[in-house]
C-alpha positions as CSV (number, residue, x, y, z in Angstrom):
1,X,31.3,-121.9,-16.2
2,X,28.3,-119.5,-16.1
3,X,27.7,-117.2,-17.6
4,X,26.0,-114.0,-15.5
5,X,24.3,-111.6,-17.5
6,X,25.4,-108.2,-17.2
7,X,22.3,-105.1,-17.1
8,X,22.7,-103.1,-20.1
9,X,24.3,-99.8,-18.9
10,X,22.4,-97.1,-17.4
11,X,21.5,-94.3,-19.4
12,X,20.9,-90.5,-18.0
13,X,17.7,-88.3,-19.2
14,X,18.9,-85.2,-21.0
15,X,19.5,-82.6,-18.3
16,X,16.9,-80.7,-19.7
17,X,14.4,-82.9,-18.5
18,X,16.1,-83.8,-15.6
19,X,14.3,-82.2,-12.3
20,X,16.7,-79.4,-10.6
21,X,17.1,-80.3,-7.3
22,X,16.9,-77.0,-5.1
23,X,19.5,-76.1,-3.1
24,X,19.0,-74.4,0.7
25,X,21.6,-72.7,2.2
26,X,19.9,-71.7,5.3
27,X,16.6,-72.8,6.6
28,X,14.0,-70.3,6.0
29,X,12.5,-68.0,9.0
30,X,16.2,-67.1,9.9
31,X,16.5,-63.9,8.6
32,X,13.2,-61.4,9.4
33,X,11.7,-60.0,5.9
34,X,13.0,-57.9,3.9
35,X,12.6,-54.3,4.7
36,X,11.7,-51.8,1.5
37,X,14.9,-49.3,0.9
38,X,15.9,-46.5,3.1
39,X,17.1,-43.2,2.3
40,X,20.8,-42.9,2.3
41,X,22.1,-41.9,5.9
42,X,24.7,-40.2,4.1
43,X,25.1,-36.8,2.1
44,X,25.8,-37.2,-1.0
45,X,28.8,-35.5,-2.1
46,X,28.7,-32.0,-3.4
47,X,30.3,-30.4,-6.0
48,X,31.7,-27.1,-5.5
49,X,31.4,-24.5,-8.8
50,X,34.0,-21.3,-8.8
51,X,33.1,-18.8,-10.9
52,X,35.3,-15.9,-11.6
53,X,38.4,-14.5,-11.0
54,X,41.4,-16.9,-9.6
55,X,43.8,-14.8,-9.2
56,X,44.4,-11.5,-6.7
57,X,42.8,-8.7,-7.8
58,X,45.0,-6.4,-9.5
59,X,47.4,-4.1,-8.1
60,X,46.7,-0.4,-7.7
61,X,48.3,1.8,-9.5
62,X,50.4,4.2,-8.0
63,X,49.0,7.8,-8.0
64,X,45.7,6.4,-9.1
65,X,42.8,6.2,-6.0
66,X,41.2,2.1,-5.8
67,X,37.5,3.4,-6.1
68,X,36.0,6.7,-7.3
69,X,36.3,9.4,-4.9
70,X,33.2,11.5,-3.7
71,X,33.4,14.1,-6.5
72,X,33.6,11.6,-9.1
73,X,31.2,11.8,-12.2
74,X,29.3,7.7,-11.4
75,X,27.8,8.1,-8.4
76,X,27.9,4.5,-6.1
77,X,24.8,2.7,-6.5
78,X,22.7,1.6,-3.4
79,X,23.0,-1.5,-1.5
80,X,24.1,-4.4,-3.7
81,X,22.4,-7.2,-1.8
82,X,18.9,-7.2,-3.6
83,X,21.2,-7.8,-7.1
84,X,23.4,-9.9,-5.4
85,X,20.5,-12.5,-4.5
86,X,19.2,-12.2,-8.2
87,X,22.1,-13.2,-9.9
88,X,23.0,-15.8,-7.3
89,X,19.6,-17.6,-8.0
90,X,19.9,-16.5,-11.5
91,X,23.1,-18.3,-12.0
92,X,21.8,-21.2,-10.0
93,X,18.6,-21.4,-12.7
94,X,21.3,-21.5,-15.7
95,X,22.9,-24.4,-13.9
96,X,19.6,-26.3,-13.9
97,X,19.1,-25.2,-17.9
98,X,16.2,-23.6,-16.9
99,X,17.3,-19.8,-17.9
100,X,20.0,-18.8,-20.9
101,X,23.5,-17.4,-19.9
102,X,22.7,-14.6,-21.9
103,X,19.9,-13.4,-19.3
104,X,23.0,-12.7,-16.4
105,X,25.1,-10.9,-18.7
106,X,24.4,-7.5,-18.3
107,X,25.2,-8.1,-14.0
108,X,28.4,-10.0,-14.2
109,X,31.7,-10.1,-15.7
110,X,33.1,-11.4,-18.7
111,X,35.2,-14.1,-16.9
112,X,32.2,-15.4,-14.6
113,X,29.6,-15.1,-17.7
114,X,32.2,-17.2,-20.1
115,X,32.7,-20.0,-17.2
116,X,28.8,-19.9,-16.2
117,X,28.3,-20.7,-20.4
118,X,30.8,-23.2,-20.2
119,X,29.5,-25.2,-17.0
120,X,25.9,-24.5,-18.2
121,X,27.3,-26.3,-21.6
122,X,29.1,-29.0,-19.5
123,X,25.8,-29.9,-17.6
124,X,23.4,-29.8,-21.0
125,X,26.0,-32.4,-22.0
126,X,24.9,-34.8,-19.2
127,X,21.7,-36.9,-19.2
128,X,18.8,-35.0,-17.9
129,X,17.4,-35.3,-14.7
130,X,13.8,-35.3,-13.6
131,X,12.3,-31.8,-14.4
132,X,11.8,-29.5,-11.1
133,X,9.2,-27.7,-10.4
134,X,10.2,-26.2,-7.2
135,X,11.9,-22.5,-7.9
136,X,15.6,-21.8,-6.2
137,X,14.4,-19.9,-3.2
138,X,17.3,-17.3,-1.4
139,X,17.2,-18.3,2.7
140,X,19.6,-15.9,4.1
141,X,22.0,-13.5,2.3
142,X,25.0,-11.6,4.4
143,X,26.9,-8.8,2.4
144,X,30.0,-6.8,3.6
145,X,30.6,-4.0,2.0
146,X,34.7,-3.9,1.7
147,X,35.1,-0.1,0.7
148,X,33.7,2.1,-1.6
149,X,32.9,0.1,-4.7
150,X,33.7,-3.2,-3.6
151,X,31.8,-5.7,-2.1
152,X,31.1,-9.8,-0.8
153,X,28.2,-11.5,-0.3
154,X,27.7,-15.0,1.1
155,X,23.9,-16.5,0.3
156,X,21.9,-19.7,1.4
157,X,19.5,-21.3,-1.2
158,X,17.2,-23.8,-1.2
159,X,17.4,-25.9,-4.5
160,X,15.0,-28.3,-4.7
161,X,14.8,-29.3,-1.5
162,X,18.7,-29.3,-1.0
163,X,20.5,-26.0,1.0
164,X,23.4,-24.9,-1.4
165,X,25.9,-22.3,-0.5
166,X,26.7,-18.9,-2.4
167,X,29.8,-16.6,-2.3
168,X,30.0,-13.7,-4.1
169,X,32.8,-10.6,-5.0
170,X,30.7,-7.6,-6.3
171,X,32.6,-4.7,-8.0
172,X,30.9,-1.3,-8.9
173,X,31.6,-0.7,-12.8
174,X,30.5,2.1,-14.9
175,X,28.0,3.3,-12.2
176,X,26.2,-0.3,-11.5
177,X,27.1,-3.4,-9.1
178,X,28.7,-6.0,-11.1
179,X,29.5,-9.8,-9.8
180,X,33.3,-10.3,-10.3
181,X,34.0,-13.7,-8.4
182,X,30.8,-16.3,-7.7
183,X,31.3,-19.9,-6.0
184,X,28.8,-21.8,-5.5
185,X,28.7,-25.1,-3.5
């Protein structure tokens, strides 16, 4: 009988030291190079902001006239549209945080100046974004004057470098234009 000497057994390196063997999938030169990126093809989505009243306005009152009459003692002021501009791209600088609520006050109503301080708060709350340097310009504005003391506006901006839309209700008060309803897009 004979004996045959076995070889001791065969002991792996660590893995560690072990060379990694690479894996290929594809051959290279299949694909072309990379390209750097591309601007998105698609609009981003936009957010639509209404400001103001949600409701119908209120009912008349019977025996009561809707707007001052011609002998009243507050005369209607002039054309509304050079306000109606300013508070637009006012309200549009408060949304940016670059101008206090408090500065539109005096030209809109409680209700819109209460929602513009809440938004404005809503959008301090988020992380800031790169600063702007580029004011809200006003493209094109269209007003229609609806009667006597009442009147809407639709304006274009351009907001650094993107076109927003405006609508806005303006509502004579105490002699002076005030805006009662504002949605921007």
């Amino acid at each position: 009988m004979t004996v045959t000497p076995t070889a001791p057994p065969r002991q792996d390196p660590p893995r560690s030291s072990r060379p990694r063997r690479l894996r290929v999938s594809a051959p290279p030169g299949g694909r072309p190079p990379a390209r750097p990126p591309q601007a998105p093809t698609q609009r981003p989505p936009s957010r639509r902001v209404r400001v103001g009243a949600d409701s119908a306005p209120p009912a008349p009152v019977p025996g009561r006239p809707l707007a001052p009459t011609e002998g009243s003692a507050a005369p209607h002021p002039a054309d509304p549209t050079a306000l109606c501009c300013s508070v637009v791209r006012a309200a549009v600088e408060v949304l940016r945080g670059e101008r206090p609520v408090a500065q539109v006050a005096r030209w809109v109503t409680p209700q819109v100046y209460d929602q513009l301080t809440q938004r404005a708060r809503l959008l301090r709350s988020r992380p800031a974004a790169a600063a702007t340097t580029r004011p809200v310009a006003v493209r094109r504005v269209r007003m229609v004057r609806l009667g006597a003391g009442t009147a809407e506006a639709t304006v274009v901006l351009e907001d650094s470098g993107r076109v927003r839309a405006a609508a806005a209700r303006l509502e004579v008060h105490r002699g002076t234009w005030r805006v009662a309803v504002l949605e921007l897009g």
